[in-house]
Each structure stands twice: as structure tokens, then as C-alpha cells.
mmCIF file of the N, C-alpha and C atoms, coordinates in Angstrom:
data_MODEL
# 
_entry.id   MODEL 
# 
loop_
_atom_site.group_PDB 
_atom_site.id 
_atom_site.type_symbol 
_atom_site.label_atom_id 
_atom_site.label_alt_id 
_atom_site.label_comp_id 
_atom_site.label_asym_id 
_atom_site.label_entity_id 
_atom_site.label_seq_id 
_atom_site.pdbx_PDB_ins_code 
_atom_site.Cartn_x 
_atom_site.Cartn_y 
_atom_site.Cartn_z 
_atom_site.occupancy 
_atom_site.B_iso_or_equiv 
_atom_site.pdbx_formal_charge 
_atom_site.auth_seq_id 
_atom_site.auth_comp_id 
_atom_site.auth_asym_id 
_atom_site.auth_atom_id 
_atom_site.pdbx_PDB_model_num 
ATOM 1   N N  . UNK A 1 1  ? -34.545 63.854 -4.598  1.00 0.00 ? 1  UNK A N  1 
ATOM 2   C CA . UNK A 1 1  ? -33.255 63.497 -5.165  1.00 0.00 ? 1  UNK A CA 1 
ATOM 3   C C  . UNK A 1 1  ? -33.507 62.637 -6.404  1.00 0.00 ? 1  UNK A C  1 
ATOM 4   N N  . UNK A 1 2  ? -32.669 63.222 -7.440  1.00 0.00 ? 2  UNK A N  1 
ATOM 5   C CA . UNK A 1 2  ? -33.239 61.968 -9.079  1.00 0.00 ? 2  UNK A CA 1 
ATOM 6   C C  . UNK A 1 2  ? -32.448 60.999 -8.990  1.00 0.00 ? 2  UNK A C  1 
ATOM 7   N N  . UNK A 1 3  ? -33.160 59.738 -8.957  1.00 0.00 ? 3  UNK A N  1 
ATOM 8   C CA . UNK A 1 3  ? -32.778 58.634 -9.754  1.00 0.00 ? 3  UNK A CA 1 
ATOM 9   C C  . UNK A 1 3  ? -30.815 58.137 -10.100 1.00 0.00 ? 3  UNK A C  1 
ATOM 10  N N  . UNK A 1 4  ? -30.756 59.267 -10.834 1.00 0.00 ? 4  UNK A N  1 
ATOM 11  C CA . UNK A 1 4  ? -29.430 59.237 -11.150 1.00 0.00 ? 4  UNK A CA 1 
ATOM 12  C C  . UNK A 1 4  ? -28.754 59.118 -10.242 1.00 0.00 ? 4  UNK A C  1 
ATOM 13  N N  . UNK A 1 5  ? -28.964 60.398 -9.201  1.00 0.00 ? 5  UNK A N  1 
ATOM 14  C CA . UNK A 1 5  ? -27.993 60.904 -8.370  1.00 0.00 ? 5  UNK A CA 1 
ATOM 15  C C  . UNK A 1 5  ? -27.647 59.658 -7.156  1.00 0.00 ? 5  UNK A C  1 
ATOM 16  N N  . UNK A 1 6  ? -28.493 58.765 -7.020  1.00 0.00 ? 6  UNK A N  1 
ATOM 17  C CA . UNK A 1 6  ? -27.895 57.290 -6.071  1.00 0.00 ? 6  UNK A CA 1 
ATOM 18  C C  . UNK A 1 6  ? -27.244 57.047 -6.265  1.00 0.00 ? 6  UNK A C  1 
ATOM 19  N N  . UNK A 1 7  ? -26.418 56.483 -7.461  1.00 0.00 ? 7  UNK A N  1 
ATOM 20  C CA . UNK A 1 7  ? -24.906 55.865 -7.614  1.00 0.00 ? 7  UNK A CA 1 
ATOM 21  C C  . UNK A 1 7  ? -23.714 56.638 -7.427  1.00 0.00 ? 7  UNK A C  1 
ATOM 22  N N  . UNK A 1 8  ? -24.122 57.662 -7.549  1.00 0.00 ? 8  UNK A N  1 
ATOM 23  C CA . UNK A 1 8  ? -23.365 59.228 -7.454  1.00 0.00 ? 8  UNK A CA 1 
ATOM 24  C C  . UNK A 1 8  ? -22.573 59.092 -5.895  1.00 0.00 ? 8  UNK A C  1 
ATOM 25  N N  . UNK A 1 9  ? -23.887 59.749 -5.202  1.00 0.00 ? 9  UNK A N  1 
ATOM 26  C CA . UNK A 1 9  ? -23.849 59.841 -3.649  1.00 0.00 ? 9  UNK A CA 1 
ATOM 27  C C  . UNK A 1 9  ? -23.122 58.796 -3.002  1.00 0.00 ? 9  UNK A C  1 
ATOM 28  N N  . UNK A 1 10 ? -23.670 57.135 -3.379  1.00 0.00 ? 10 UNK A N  1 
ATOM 29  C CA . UNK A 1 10 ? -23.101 56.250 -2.868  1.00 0.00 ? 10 UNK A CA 1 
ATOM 30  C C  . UNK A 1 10 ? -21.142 56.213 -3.431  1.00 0.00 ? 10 UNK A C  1 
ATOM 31  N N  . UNK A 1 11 ? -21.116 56.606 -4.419  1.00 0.00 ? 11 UNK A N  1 
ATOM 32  C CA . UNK A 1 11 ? -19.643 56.431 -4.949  1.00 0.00 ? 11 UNK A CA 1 
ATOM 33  C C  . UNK A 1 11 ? -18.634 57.418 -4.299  1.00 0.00 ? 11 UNK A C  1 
ATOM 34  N N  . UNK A 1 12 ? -19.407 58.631 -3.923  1.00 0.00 ? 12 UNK A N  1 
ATOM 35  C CA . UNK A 1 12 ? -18.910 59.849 -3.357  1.00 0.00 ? 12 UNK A CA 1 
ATOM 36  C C  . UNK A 1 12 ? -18.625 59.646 -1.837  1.00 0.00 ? 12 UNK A C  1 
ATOM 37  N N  . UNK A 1 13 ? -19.509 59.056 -1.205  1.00 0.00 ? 13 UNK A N  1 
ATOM 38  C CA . UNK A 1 13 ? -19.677 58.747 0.165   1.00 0.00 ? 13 UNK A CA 1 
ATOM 39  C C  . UNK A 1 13 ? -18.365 57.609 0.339   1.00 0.00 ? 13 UNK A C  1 
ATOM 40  N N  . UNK A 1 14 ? -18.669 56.424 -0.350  1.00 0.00 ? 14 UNK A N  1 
ATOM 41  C CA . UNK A 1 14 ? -17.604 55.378 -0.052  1.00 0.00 ? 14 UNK A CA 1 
ATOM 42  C C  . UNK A 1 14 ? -16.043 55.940 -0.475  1.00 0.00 ? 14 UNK A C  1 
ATOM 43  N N  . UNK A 1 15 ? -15.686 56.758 -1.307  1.00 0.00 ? 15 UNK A N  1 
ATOM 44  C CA . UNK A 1 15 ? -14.297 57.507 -1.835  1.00 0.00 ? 15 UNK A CA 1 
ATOM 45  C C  . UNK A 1 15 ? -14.037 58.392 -0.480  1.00 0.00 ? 15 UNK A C  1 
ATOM 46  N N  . UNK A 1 16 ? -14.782 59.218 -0.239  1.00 0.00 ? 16 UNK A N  1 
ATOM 47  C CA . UNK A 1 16 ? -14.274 60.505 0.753   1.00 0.00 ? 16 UNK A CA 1 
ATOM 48  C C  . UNK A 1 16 ? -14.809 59.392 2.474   1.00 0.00 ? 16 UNK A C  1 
ATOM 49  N N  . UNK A 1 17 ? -14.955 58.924 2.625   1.00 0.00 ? 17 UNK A N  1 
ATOM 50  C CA . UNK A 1 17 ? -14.821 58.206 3.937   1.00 0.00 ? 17 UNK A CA 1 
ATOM 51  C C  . UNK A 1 17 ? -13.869 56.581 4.131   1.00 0.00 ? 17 UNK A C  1 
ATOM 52  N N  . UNK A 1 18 ? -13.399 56.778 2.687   1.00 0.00 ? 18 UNK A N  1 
ATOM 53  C CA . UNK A 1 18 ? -12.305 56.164 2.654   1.00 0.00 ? 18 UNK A CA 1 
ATOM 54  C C  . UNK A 1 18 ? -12.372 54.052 2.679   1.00 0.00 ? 18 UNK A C  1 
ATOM 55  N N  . UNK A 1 19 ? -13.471 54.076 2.529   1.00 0.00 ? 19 UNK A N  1 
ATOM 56  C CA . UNK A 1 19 ? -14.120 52.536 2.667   1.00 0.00 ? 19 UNK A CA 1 
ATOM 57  C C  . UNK A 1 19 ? -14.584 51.658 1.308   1.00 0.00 ? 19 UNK A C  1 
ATOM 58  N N  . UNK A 1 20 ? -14.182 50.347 1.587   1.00 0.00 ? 20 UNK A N  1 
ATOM 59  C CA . UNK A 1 20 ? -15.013 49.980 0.170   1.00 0.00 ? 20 UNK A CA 1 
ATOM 60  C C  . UNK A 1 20 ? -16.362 49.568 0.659   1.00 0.00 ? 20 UNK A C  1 
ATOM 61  N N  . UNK A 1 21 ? -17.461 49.789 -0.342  1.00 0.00 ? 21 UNK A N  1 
ATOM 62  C CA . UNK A 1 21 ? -18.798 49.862 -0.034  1.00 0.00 ? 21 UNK A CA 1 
ATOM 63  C C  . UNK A 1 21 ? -19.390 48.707 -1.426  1.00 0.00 ? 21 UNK A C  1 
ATOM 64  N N  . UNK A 1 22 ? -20.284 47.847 -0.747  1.00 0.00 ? 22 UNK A N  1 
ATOM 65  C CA . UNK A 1 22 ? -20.505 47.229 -2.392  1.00 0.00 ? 22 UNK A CA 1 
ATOM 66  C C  . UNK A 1 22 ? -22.246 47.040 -2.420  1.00 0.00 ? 22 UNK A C  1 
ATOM 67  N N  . UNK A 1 23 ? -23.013 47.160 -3.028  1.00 0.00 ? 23 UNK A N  1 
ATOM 68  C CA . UNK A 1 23 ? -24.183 47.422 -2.720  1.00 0.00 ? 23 UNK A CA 1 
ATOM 69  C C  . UNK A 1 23 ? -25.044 46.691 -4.240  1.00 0.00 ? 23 UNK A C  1 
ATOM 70  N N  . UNK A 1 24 ? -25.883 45.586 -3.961  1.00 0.00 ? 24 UNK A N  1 
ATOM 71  C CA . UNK A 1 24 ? -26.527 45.305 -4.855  1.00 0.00 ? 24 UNK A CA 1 
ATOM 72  C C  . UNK A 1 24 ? -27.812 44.924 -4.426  1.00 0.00 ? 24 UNK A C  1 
ATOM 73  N N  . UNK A 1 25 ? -28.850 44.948 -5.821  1.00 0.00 ? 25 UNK A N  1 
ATOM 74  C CA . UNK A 1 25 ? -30.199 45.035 -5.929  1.00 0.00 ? 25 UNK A CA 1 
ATOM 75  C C  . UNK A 1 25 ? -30.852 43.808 -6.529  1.00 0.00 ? 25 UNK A C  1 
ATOM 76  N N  . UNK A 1 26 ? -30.881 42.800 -5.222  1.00 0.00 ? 26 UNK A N  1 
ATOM 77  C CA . UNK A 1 26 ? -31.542 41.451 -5.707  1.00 0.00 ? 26 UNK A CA 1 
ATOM 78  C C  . UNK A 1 26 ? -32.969 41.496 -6.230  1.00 0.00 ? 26 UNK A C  1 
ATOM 79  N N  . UNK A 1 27 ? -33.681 42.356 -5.317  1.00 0.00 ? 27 UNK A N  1 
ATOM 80  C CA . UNK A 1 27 ? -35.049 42.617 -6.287  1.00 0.00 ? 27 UNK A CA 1 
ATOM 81  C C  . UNK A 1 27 ? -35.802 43.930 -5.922  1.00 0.00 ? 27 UNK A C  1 
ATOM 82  N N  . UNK A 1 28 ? -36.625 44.017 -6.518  1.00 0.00 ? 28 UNK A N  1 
ATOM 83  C CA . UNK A 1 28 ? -37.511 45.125 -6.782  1.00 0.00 ? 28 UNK A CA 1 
ATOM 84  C C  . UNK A 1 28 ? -37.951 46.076 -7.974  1.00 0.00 ? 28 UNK A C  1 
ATOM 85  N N  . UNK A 1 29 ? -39.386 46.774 -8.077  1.00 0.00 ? 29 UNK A N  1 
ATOM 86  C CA . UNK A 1 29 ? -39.596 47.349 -9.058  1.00 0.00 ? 29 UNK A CA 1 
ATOM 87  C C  . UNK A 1 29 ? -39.607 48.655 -9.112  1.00 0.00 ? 29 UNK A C  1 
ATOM 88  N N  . UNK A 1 30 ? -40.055 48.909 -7.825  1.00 0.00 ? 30 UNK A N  1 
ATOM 89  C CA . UNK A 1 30 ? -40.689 50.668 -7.376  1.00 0.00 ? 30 UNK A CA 1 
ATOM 90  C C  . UNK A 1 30 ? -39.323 51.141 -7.178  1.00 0.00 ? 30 UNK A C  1 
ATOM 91  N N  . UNK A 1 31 ? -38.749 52.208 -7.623  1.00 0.00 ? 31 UNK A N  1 
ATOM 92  C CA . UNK A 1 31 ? -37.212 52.977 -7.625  1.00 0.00 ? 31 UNK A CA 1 
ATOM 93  C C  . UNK A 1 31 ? -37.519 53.499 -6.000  1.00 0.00 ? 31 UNK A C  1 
ATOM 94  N N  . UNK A 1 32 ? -38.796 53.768 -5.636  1.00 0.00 ? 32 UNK A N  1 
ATOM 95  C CA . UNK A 1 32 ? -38.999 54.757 -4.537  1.00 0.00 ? 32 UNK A CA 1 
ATOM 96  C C  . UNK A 1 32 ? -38.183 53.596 -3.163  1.00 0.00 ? 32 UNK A C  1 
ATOM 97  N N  . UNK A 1 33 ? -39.038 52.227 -3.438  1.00 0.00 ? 33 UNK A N  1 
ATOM 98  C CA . UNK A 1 33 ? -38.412 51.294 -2.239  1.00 0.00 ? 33 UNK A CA 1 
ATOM 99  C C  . UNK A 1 33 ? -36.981 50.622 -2.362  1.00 0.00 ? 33 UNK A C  1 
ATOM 100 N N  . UNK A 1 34 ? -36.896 50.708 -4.257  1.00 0.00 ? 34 UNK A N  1 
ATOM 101 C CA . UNK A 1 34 ? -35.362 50.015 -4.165  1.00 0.00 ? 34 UNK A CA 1 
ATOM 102 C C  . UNK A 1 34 ? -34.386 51.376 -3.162  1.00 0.00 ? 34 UNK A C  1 
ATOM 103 N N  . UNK A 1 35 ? -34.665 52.463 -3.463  1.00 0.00 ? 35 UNK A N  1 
ATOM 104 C CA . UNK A 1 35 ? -33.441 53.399 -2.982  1.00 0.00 ? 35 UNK A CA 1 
ATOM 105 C C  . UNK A 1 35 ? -33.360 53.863 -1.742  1.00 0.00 ? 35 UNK A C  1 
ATOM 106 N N  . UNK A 1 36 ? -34.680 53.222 -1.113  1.00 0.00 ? 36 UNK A N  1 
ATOM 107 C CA . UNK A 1 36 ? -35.182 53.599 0.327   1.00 0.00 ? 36 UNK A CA 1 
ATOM 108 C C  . UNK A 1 36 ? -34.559 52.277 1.163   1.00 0.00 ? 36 UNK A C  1 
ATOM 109 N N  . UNK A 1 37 ? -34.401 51.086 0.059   1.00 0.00 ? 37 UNK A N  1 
ATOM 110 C CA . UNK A 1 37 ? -33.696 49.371 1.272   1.00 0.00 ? 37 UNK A CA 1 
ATOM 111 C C  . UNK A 1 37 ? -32.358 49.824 1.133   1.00 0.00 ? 37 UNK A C  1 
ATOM 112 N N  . UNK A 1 38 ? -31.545 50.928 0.223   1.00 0.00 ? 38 UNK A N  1 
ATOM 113 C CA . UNK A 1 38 ? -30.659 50.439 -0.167  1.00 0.00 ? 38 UNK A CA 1 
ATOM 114 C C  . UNK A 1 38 ? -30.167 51.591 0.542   1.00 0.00 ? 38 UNK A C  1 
ATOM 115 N N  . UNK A 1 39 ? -30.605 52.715 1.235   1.00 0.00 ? 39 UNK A N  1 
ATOM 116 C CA . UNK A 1 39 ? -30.195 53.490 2.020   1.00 0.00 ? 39 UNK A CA 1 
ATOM 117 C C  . UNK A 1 39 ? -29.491 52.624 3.293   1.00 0.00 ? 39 UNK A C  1 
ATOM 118 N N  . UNK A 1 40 ? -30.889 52.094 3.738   1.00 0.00 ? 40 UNK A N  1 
ATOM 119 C CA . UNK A 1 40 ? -31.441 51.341 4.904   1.00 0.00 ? 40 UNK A CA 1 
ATOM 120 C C  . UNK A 1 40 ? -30.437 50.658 5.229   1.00 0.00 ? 40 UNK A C  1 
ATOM 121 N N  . UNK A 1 41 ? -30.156 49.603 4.505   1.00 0.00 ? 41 UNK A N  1 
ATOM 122 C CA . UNK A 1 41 ? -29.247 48.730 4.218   1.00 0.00 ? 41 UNK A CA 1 
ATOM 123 C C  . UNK A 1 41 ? -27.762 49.363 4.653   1.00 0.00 ? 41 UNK A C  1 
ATOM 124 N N  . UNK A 1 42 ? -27.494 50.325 3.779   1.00 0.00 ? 42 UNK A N  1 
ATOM 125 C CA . UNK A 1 42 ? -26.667 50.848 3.746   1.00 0.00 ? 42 UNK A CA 1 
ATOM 126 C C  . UNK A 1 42 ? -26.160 51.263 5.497   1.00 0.00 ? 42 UNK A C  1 
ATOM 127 N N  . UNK A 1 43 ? -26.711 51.665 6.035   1.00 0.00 ? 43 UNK A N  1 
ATOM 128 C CA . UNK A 1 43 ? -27.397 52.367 7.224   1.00 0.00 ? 43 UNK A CA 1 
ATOM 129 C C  . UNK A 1 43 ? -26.884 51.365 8.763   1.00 0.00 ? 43 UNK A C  1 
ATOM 130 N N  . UNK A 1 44 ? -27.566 50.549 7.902   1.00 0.00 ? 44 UNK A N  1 
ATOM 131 C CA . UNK A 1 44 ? -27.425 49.661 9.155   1.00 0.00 ? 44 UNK A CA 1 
ATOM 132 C C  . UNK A 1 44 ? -26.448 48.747 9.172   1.00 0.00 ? 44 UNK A C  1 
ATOM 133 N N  . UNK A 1 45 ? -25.968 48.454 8.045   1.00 0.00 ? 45 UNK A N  1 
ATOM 134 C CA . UNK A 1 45 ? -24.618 47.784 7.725   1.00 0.00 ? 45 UNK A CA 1 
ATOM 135 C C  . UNK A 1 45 ? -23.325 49.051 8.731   1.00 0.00 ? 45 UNK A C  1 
ATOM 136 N N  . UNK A 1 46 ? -23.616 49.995 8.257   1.00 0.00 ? 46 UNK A N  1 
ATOM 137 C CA . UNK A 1 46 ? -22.323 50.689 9.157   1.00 0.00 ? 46 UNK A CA 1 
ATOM 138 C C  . UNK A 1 46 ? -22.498 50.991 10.323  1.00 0.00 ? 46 UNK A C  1 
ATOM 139 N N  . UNK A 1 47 ? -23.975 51.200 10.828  1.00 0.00 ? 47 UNK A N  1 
ATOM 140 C CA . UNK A 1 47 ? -23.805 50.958 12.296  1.00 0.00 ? 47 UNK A CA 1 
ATOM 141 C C  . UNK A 1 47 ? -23.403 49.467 12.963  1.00 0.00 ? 47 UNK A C  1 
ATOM 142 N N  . UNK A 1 48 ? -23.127 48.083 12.118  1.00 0.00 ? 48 UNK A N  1 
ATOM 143 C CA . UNK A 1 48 ? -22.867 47.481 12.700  1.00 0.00 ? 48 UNK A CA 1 
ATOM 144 C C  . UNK A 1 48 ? -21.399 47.260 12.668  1.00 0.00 ? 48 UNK A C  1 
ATOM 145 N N  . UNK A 1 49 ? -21.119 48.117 11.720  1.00 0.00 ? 49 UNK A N  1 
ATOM 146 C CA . UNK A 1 49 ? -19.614 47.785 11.249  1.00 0.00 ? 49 UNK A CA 1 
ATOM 147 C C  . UNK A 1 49 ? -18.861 48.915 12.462  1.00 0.00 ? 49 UNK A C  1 
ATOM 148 N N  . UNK A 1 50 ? -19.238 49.597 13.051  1.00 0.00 ? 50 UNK A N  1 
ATOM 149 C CA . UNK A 1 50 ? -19.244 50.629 13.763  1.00 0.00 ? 50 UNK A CA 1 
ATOM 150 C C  . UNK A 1 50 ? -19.048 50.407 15.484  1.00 0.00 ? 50 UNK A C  1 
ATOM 151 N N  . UNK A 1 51 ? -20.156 49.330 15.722  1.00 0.00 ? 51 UNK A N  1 
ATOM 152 C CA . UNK A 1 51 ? -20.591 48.990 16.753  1.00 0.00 ? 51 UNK A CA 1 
ATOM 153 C C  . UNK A 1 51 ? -19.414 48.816 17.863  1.00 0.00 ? 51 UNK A C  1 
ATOM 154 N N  . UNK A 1 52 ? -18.932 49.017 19.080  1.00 0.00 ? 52 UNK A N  1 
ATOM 155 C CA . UNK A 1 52 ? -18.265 48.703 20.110  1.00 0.00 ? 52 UNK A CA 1 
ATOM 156 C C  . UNK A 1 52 ? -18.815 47.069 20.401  1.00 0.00 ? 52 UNK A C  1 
ATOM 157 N N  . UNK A 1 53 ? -17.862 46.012 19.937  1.00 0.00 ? 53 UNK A N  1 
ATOM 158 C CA . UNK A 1 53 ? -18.250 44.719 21.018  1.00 0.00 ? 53 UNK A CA 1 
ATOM 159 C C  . UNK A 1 53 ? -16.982 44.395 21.718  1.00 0.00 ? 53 UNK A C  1 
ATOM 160 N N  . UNK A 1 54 ? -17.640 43.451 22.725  1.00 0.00 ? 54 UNK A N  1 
ATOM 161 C CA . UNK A 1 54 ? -16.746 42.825 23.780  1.00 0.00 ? 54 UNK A CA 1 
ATOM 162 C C  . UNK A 1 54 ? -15.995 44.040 24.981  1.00 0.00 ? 54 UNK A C  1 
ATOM 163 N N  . UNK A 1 55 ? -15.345 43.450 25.546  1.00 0.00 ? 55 UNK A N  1 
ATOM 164 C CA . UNK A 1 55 ? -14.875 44.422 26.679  1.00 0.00 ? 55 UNK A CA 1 
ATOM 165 C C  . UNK A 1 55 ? -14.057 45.632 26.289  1.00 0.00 ? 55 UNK A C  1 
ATOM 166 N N  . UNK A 1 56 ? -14.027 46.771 26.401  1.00 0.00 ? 56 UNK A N  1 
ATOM 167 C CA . UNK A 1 56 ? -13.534 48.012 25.943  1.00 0.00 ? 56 UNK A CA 1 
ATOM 168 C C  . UNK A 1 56 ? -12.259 48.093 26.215  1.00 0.00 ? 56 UNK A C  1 
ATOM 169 N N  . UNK A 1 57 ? -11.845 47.170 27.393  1.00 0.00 ? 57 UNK A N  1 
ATOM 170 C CA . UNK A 1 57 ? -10.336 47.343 27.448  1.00 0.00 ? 57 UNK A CA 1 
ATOM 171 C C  . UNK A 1 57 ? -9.373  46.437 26.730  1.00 0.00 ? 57 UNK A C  1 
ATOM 172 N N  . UNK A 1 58 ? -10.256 45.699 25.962  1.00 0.00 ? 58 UNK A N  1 
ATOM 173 C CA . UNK A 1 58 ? -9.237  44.509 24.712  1.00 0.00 ? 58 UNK A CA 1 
ATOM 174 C C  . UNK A 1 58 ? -8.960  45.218 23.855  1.00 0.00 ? 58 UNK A C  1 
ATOM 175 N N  . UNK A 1 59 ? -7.941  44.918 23.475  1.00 0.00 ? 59 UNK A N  1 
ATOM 176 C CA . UNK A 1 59 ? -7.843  45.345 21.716  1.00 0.00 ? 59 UNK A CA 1 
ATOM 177 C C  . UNK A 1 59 ? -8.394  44.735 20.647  1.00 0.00 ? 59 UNK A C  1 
ATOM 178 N N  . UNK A 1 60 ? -8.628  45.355 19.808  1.00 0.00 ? 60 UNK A N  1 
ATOM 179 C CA . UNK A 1 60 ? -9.919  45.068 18.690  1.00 0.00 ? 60 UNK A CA 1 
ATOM 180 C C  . UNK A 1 60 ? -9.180  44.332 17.906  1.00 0.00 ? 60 UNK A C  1 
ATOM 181 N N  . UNK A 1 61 ? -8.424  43.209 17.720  1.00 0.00 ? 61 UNK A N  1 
ATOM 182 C CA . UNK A 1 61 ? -7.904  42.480 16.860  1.00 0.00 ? 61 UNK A CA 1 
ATOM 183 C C  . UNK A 1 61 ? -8.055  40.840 16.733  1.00 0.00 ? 61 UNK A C  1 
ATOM 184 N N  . UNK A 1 62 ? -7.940  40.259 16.203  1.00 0.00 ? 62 UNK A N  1 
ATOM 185 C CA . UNK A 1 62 ? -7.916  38.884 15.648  1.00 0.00 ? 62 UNK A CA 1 
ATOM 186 C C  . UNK A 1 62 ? -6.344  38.168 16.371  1.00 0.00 ? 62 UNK A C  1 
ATOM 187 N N  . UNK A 1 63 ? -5.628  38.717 16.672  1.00 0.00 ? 63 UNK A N  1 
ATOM 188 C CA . UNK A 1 63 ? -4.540  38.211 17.011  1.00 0.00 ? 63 UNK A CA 1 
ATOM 189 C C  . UNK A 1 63 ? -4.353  38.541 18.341  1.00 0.00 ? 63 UNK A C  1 
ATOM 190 N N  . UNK A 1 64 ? -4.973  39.210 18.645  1.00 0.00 ? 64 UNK A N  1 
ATOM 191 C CA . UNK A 1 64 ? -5.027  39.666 20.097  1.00 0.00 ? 64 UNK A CA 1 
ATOM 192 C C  . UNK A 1 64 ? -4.422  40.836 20.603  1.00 0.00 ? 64 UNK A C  1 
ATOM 193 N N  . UNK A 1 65 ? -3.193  41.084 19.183  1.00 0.00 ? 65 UNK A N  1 
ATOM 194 C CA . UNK A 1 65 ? -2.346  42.307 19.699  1.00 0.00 ? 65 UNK A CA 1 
ATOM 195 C C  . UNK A 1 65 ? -2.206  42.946 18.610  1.00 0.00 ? 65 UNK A C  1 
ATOM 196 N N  . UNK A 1 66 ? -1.707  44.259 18.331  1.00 0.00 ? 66 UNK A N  1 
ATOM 197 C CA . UNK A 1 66 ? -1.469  45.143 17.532  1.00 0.00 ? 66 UNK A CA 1 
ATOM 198 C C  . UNK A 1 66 ? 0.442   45.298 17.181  1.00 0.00 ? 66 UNK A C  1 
# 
């Protein structure tokens, strides 16, 4: 996949799944590992954003109710 096409994918991905996504590059030189943390990153940020916590029969809110 070129170079280019990362900002692409990521802009395409966050539009059609309907989410805001914000993604930045505190360091690195090699394009191969910046685009490989930033997958990663990417990756594991939504499995946590994803994740089931607490008891399944609460409702998932801050206020307690919907």
C-alpha cells in the first residue's frame, strides 16, 4: 500500500463508519513503523472503545438511564 494512500484509508474508514477518528505522529522516521503504530494504535483504540464493561444488564450510560 503507498505512502499516500494512509490518510486516504484512514479518512475513508472514519466517514463511512460514521466516527470521529483523530490520529497523530509524535515520533518516528521509518514510514514502514510510523504506519504500522498507527494502524496498531488505531486497532486497539477501537477495540477498547468497543469493549463490553460492567454488568450486561445496566445500561451503558453516565446517568444511569436513557
Amino acid at each position: 500500500m503507498p505512502l499516500e494512500l494512509v490518510p486516504e484509508f484512514f479518512r475513508a474508514f472514519a466517514n463511512n463508519a460514521g466516527l470521529t477518528l483523530h490520529l497523530r505522529l509524535l515520533a518516528g522516521f521509518n514510514s514502514h513503523h510510523v504506519i504500522e503504530a498507527v494502524f496498531k494504535g488505531c486497532a486497539r483504540a477501537l477495540r477498547q472503545a468497543v469493549a463490553l464493561s460492567g454488568p450486561l444488564d445496566e445500561v451503558p450510560s453516565t446517568k444511569g438511564s436513557l
